[in-house]
C-alpha positions, 0 to 999 in steps of 0.5 A: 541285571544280574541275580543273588547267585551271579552276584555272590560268585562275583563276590566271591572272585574279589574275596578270592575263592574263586577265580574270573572267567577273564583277565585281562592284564596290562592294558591302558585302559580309558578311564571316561570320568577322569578323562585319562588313559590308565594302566591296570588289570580287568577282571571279568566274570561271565558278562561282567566286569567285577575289578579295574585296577592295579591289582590281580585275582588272588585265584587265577586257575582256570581263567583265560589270561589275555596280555594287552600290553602296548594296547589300548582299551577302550569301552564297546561303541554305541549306536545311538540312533540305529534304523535296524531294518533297512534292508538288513534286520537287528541280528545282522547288523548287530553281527557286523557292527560288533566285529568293528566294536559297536557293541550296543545301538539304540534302535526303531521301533517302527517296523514292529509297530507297523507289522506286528502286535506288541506281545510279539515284538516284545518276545523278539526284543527278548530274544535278541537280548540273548545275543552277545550284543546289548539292543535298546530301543525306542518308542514311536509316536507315528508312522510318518506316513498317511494311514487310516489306522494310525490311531490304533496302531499308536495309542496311549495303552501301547505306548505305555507298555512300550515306555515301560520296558527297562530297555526302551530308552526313549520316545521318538524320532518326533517326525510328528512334532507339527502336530505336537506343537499345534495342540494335537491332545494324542501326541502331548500323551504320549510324549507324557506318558513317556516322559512319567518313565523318566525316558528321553524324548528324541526330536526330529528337527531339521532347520528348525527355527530357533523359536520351534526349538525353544517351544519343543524343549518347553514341551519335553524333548530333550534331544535333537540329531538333525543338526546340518550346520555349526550354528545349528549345533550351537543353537541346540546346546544353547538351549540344552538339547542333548545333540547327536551329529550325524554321519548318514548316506544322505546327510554325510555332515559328521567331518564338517560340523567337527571340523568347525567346531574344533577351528571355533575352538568350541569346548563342547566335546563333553555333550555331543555324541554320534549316530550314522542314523540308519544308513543304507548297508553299503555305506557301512562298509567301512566300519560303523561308530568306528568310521565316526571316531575316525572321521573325529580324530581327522577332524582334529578331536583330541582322542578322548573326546572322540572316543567318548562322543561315541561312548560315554557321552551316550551312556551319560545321556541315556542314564545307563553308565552303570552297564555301557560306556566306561570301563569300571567295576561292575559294567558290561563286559563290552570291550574294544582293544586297538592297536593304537589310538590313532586305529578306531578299528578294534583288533579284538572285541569283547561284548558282554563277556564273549568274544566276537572278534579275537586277533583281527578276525570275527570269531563266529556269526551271531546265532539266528533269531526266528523271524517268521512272525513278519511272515512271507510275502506271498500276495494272492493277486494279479496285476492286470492292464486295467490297475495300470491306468495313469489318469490323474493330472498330478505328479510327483517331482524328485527335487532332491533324494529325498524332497518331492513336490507335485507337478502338472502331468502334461504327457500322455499316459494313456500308452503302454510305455513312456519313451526312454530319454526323459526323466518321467516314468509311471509310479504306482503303490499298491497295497500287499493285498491287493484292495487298492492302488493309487497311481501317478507319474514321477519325475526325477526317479530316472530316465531309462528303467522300463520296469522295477518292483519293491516290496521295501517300503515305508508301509510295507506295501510294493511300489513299481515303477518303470516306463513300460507297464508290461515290464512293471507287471513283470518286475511285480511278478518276480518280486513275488517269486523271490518272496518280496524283494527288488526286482529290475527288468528290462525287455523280458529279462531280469536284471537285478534282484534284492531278495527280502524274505523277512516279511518281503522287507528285510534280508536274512543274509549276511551284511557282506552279501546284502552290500553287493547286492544293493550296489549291484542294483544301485549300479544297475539304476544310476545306468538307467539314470538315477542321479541322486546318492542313495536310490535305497532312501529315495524309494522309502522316503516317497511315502514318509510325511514328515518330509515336504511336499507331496507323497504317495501314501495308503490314502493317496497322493498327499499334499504334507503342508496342506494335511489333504489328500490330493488323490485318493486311492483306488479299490481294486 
């Protein structure tokens, strides 16, 4: 990490020829191996920490001093299981979380996967590296819908190149598992080929049975964050997964799963961690791995095992506590310094030697990252009456946010609108160039939108939906206007729309605007009667396979269970 010439300067400090470029005196600092608060000197020289202790620098001219006494210090907050292009992209995100003393996430990979090759993804990876912010990442083994190019996008060739970077940690999530646990001989490669990099294997295991679990750790995954209950918690430990606890805008179980691990006195605090699992902006309001220390502490976590479950705990898990995750000699420079421990939320916040939050308020936003390789949506296409047609018997019902099952169409579609009152609207994806569509009827979505158009989805390809094909034809219209996005409308008339520039699937503005755009258009769909919690996820999740029953996908309506296509697409 750091060269011959960094290195001799930073002996050179300890020698006493040279002075730090920081110190920082008098604090209590966390101490994660002894589990104790101790008072001492930290001494930091560009991006790093080159002395903890008891002892100051014998040359301090120059240096910047800064006092810490009555605070507490505690290491930069980890993400580890960041989804960084949910409406927002890695630059953003990572600007906001810092301010709140996130300093490093674990993030998917998926987006690059899908949209560009790898030479390109790994010269952005590189340049976000340049950030004052530590990004790692993960290598995916499927795109968790039905293409027919799955088996280019993910082969063994990419996957090990992808393994190979010293900055991808992990391979997963394994939303695939089914098909690793029956035999499929590509994902057992894959996981191989990542398991030879000495990297984890993240599963994705939501009410898995104890026997799955069994066979997924026998076949090399070693972590789990799909945990809903305590006895799932304990089910995964029993049989050594490293498990992460979500607290996430559609799995919220974070303060549950703690608070009864504290009331069954479990001592297990040392080998659990947490992740807020790629949540819609919105739900970041109130903080990020900040917002989870706190809802440990309300649960009754004693405060070192809250601060470490967000910390050390992940660094330890992921072999990188020589860099993250304790304040020691030698490591980052990623610091968070709190009024208090009762106060997750740092007042002062240190990521890799530079300040970027200093007495309450942010210092300056991250530089931007070029982004244009995700290119600009700018379809060359029309809708015309004749793609609206919605002939097909075979539905698709909402259960819940996120679970559709298929259902018998029995109103008559061959209408120009579907009247309002009722919870069945049309629902077309159609492919971002225009070769194909595959149309049906939803149930569940909501009862009064006539027309609404998105460019965020799973594959990249635009969904519209509404009651009104005219408005949905509109609604596409604006979306391409805006160059990709969220566009609502309603007799003739926008109502909301949600700008996504990057490639029609993220944002470029900051985290505060994007939140107040995305409740605005939450607000503006639950009006229209949406019920569920998170229309953001239930839009991409229509087309993800690794969730039952049937979906809406590049070859069709797709029946998960049965791996068969129940209608197939249409070519324009």
């Amino acid at each position: 990490m750091w060269g011959h010439s960094e290195i001799k300067g930073q002996l050179a400090i300890i020698e006493g020829k040279k002075s730090p470029d920081l110190i920082i005196t008098n604090g209590e600092y966390l101490h994660a191996i002894y589990k104790k608060w101790m008072k001492g000197n930290i001494w930091v020289s560009g991006d790093r920490i080159v002395y903890v202790g008891q002892a100051m620098p014998a040359v301090t001219e120059g240096a910047e001093i800064f006092d810490a006494s009555g605070r507490k210090i505690v290491p930069g907050y980890i993400e580890p299981h960041a989804h960084p292009f949910q409406l927002y992209n890695p630059r953003t995100f990572a600007s906001y979380a810092a301010e709140r003393g996130t300093t490093t996430m674990i993030a998917d990979n998926l987006a690059f996967f899908l949209t560009l090759d790898d030479t390109t993804s790994f010269s952005i990876m590189d340049e976000l590296s340049t950030l004052p912010f530590s990004f790692y990442w993960w290598v995916r083994f499927d795109s968790q819908t039905a293409t027919e190019n799955e088996a280019t996008l993910f082969n063994v060739d990419s996957i090990r190149q992808w393994a190979g970077r010293p900055d991808v940690l992990l391979g997963g999530e394994l939303t695939g598992w089914p098909r690793l646990m029956n035999g499929d001989p590509n994902m057992f490669s894959f996981l191989q080929t990542v398991k030879a990099e000495g990297k984890k294997m993240e599963g994705h295991f939501p009410g898995a049975s104890e026997r799955t679990l069994a066979r997924m750790r026998l076949l090399g995954v070693d972590g789990d964050h799909e945990a809903m209950t305590i006895e799932e918690v304990e089910t995964r430990l029993l049989h050594g997964y490293g498990v992460t606890l979500r607290h996430s805008s559609i799995r919220p179980d974070l303060p549950d799963l703690l608070k009864a691990a504290v009331e069954k006195e479990l001592d297990v605090f040392d080998h659990l961690m947490m992740t807020t699992d790629g949540s819609s902006p919105s739900f970041y309001i109130d903080g990020v791995m900040d917002k989870c220390i706190r809802i440990a502490l309300d649960a009754g976590v004693k405060p070192i095992d809250a601060y470490q479950m967000a910390t050390y705990n992940i660094a330890r898990y992921y072999n990188m506590t020589d860099l993250h995750g304790m304040i020691a000699t030698g490591r980052y420079a990623s610091l968070n310094i709190l009024e208090d421990v009762d106060h997750p939320v740092p007042t002062d916040v240190l990521s890799k030697g530079e300040w970027v939050k200093r007495a309450g308020r942010p210092t300056e936003p991250f530089p931007s990252i070029n982004w244009s390789d995700f290119g600009v949506f700018a379809p060359d296409f029309e809708l015309k009456e004749s793609d609206l047609r919605f002939d097909e018997p075979i539905g698709i019902e909402m259960v819940n946010d996120v679970i559709t099952k298929p259902f018998q169409i029995t109103r008559d579609t061959t209408t120009a609108q579907l009247e309002n009152g009722h919870d069945e609207s049309f629902l077309m994806l159609i492919d971002r160039q225009g070769k194909w569509h595959v149309n049906t009827v939803i149930k569940g979505f909501a009862t009064d939108v006539q027309g609404f158009a998105s460019t965020y989805s799973n594959t990249g390809d635009i969904l519209l939906l509404g009651k009104d094909k005219q408005e949905m034809i509109r609604a596409f219209e604006e979306v391409k206007r805006i160059g990709g996005g969220m566009a609502l409308v309603e007799n003739g008339e926008i109502i909301q729309t949600l700008p996504l520039v990057i490639g029609g699937g993220f944002s470029n503005e900051p985290m505060d605007l994007l939140m107040a755009q995305e409740l605005e258009l939450k607000k503006a769909l639950v009006d229209r009667g949406f019920k569920y919690g998170d229309a953001i996820f239930s839009l991409q999740f229509l087309q993800t396979t690794h969730l039952p029953y049937v979906r809406i996908t590049p070859l069709g309506i797709y029946d998960v269970m049965k791996n068969e296509v129940l209608i197939p697409v249409k070519e324009r």
